[in-house]
C-alpha positions in Angstrom: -13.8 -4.2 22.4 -14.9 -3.8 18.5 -17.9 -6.3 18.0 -17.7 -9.4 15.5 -20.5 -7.5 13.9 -18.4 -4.5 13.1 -15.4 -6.3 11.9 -17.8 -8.0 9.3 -19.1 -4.4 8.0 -15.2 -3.6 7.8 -14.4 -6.8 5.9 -17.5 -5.9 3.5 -16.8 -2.6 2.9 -12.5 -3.1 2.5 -13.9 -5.5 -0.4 -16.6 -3.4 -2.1 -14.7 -0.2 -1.7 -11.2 -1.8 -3.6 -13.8 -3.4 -6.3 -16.0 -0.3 -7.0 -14.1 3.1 -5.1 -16.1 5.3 -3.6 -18.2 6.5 -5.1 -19.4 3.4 -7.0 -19.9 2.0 -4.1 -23.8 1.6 -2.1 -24.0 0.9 1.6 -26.7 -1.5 0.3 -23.4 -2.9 -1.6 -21.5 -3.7 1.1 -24.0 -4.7 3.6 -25.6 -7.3 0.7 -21.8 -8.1 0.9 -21.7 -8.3 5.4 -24.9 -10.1 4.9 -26.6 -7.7 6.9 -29.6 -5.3 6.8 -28.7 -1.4 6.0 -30.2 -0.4 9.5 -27.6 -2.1 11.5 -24.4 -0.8 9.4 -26.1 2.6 9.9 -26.3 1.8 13.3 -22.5 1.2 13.6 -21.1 3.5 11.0 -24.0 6.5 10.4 -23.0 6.6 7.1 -20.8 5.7 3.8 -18.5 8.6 4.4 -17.5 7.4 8.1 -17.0 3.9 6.9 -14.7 4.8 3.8 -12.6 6.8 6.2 -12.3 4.4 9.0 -11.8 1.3 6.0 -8.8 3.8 3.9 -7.1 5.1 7.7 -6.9 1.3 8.7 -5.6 0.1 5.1 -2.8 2.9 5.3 -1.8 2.4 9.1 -1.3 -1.3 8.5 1.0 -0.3 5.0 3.4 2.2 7.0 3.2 0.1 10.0 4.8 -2.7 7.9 7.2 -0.5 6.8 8.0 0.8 10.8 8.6 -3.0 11.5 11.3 -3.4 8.8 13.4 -0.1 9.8 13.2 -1.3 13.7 15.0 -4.3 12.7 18.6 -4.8 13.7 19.8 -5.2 10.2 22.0 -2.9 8.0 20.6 -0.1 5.3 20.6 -2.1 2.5 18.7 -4.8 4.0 16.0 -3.4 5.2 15.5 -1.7 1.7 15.2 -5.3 0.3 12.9 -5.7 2.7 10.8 -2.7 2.2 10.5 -3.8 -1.6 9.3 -7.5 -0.2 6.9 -5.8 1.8 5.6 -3.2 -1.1 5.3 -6.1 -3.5 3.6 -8.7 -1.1 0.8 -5.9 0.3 0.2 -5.3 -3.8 0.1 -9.0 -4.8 -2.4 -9.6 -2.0 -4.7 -6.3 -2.7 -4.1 -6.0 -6.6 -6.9 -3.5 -6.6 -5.0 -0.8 -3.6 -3.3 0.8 -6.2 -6.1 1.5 -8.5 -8.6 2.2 -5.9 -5.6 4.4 -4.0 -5.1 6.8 -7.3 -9.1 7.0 -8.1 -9.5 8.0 -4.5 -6.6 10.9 -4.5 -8.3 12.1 -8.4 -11.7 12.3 -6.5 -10.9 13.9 -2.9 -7.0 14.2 -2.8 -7.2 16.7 0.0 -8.7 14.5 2.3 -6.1 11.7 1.6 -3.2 13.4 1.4 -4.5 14.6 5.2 -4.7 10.6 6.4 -1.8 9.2 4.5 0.1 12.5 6.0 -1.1 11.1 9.9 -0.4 7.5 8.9 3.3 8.1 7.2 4.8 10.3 9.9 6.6 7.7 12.1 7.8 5.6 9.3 8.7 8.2 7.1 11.0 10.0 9.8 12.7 7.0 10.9 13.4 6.0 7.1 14.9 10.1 7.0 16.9 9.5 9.8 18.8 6.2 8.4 19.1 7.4 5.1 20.7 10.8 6.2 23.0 8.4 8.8 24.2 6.3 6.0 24.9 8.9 3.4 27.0 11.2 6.1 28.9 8.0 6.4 29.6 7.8 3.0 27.4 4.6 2.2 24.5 6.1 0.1 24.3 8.8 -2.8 23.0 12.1 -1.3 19.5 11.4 -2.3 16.3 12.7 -0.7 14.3 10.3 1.0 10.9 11.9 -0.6 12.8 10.3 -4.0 13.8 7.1 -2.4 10.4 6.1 -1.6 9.1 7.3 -4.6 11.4 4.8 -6.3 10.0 2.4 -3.9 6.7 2.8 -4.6 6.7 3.3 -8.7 8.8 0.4 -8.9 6.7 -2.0 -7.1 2.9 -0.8 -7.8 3.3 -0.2 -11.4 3.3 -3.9 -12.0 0.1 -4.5 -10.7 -1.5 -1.5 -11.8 -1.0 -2.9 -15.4 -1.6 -6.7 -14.3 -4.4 -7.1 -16.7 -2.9 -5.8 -19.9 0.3 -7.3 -19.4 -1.6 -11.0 -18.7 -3.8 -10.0 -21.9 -0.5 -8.7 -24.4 1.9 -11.7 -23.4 -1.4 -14.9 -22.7 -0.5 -14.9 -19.2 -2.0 -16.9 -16.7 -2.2 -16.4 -12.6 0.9 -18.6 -12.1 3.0 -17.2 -15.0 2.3 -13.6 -14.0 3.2 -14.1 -10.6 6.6 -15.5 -11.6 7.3 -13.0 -13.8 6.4 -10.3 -10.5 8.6 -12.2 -9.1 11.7 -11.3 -11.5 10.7 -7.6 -12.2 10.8 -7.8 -8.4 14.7 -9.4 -8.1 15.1 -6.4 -11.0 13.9 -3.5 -9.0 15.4 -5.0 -6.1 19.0 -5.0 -7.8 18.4 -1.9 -9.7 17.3 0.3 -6.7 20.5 -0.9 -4.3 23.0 -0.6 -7.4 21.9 3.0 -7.6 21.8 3.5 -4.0 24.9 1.9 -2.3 28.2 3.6 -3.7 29.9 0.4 -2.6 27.0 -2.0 -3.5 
């Protein structure tokens, strides 16, 4: 049973890793942050490296495990694709600072990533391979890859809030009015994506 103790370090360090990356980041930083002493988050995690890994592999399992949940559903192609975009933008709107802290991490040690997103993808990506291919050999979908598909997905949903803070600078946006206007690049991608898609859509 994981302690109350090392939930809190977790907590601590998911925050002070997405603010400041790795290497920005101080195990005096996150356990000012735990409110704890350094001695005891030594204790628990022996050091900054084993944190960050355990913090990134739980962030990433949780992503693709939202995305096994939508393509177990009983629900046609094309919805669960809506719902994969619901699910990209809500993780994003939530952790505005994943996608910054996710492409400082692969520019600084993109060999181990690439290594734990490649454990953490494998059961979502295959069973998001195995519908697509299903629905194009029934005539449904384009013949598209589904390394392209996702990477549709993902541009079209994380770019947004990469640029939050220019585009709420550029066009005097506040918290409220940028989150409508996700809201209607969202209904854009959404429409955009299954147009493309769907030779019937």
């Amino acid at each position: 049973m994981v302690s109350s103790t090392e939930e809190k370090i977790k907590e601590a360090a998911r925050k002070v890793f997405l603010e400041k990356g790795f290497s920005g980041a101080t195990t005096r930083d996150i356990s000012n942050e735990a409110g704890l002493n350094c001695a005891l988050m030594n204790y628990y995690f022996r050091s900054k490296e084993k944190l960050f890994a355990v913090v990134f592999e739980e962030m990433l399992h949780l992503f693709f495990q939202g995305m096994t949940t939508v393509l177990n559903k009983p629900i046609s192609l094309k919805e669960k694709i809506v719902e994969l975009i619901e699910h990209d933008f809500q993780t994003f709107k939530r952790n505005p600072s994943l996608c910054i802290f996710i492409l400082n991490e692969l520019h600084r040690d993109p060999d181990h990533l690439v290594n734990v997103i490649q454990g953490a993808k494998t059961q979502a990506a295959l069973l998001f391979e195995q519908q697509l291919k299903e629905a194009i050999n029934q005539g449904i979908v384009r013949p598209v890859r589904m390394q392209h598909v996702l990477s549709l997905l993902l541009a079209n949903t994380q770019f947004i809030f990469l640029g939050k803070g220019i585009t709420m600078n550029t066009w005097q946006m506040n918290n409220d009015t940028f989150n409508a206007y996700a809201e209607e690049h969202k209904q854009l991608v959404t429409q955009m994506i299954i147009n493309f898609l769907f030779i019937d859509a």
